[in-house]
C-alpha positions in Angstrom: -31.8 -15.8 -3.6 -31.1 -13.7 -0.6 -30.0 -10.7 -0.8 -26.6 -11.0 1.3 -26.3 -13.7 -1.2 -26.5 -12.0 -3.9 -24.4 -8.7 -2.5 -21.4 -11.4 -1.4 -21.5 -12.8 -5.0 -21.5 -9.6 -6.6 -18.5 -8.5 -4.4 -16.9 -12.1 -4.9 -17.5 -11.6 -8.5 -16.0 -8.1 -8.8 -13.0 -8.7 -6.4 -12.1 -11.7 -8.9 -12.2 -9.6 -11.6 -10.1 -6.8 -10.1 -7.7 -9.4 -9.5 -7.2 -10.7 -12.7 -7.3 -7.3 -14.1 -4.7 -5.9 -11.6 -6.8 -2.9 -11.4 -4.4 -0.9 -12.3 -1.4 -2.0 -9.7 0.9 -3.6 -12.9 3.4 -0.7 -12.9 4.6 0.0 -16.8 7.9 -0.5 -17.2 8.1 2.8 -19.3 7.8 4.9 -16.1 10.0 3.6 -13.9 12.7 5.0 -13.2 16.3 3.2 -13.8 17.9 1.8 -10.6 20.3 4.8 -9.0 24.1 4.4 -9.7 25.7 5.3 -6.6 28.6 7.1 -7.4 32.2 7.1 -6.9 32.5 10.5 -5.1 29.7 12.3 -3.3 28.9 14.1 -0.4 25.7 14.2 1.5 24.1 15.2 5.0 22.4 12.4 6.8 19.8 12.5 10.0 19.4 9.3 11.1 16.9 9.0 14.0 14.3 6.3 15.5 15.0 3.3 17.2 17.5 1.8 19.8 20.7 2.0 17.3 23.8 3.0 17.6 23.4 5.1 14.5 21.4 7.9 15.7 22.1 12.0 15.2 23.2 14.0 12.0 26.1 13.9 9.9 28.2 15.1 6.8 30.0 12.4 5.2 31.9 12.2 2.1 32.2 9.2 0.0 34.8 8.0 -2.0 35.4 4.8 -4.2 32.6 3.3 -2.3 33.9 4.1 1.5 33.1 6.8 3.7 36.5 9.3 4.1 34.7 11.9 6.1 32.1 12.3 8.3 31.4 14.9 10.1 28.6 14.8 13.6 26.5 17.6 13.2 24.9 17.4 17.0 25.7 16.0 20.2 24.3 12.4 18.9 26.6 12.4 15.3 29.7 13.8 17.4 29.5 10.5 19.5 29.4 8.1 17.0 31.8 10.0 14.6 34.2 10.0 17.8 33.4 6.6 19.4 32.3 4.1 16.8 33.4 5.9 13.2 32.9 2.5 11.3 28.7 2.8 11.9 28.4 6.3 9.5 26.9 4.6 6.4 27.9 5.4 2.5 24.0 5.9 0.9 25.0 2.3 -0.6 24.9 0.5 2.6 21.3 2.8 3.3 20.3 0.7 0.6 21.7 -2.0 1.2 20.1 -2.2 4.4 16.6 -1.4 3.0 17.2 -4.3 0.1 17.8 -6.5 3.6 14.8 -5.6 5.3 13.0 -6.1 2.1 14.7 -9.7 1.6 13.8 -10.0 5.8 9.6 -9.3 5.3 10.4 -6.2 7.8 6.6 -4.7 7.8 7.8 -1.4 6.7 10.6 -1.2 4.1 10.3 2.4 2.2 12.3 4.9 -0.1 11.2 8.0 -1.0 13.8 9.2 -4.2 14.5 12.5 -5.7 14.5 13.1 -9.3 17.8 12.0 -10.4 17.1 8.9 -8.2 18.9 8.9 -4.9 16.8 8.4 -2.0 16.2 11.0 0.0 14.3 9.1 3.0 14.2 5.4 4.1 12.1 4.0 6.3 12.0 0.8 7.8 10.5 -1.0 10.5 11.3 -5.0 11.1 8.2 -5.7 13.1 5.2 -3.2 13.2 4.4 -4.3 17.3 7.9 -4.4 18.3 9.2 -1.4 20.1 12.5 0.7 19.1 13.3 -1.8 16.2 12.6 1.4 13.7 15.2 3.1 11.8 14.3 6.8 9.3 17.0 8.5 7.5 17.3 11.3 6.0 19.3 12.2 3.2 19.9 15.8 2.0 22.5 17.6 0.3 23.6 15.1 -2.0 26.6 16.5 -4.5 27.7 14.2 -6.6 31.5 14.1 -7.2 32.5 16.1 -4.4 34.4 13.5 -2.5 
């Protein structure tokens, strides 16, 4: 037998294995972490950027009972939006929500990155990797818990 015959198999071989084996991508259960409970009052600082979106600049916002009470722009971009269109400055529950969309969508980038006690402190998501200004990043920072 050939040799590229023989190499293809082999790597045919080996790839089916892997795959039945998961090679070590089945996650254990034990480890992960429980889902994050968003709650009823918080406060937080959010820098949203990337993207043509009307949600763009950084802000303070408080939460509470589920709706944002308070926000805060932080720069020329977050004074805008808090002044002309107050209804776009998210809770972190409609972040997620909109991640768990793009997600549910096949957006080619839908990505949290979470802190310890499970709030996500980045999100990143792009709907279509070729497609230009579709992108949105935020950034979440400061998160206190029952301050709102």
């Amino acid at each position: 037998m050939p040799a590229v015959l023989v190499t293809a198999r082999a790597a045919l071989v080996g790839g089916l294995i892997c795959a039945a084996a998961a090679c070590g991508t089945e996650t254990d259960p034990a480890r992960e972490l429980a889902p994050w409970q968003e709650p009823a009052a918080y406060t937080y600082t959010l820098r949203s950027t990337e993207g043509e979106r009307s949600l763009i600049g950084t802000f303070r916002i408080t939460v509470r009972d589920g709706a944002v009470v308070k926000a805060v722009g932080l720069d020329d971009s977050g004074r805008r939006v808090v002044e002309d269109i107050p209804e776009e400055v998210p809770t972190i529950g409609e972040l997620l929500a909109e991640l768990e969309q793009a997600r549910r969508d096949d957006a080619d980038k839908a990505e949290a990155e979470h802190a310890d006690d499970g709030h996500p402190v980045r999100i990143s998501l792009d709907w279509m990797e070729n497609a230009i200004d579709d992108e949105a990043l935020y950034v979440i920072s400061d998160f206190a818990p029952g301050r709102g």
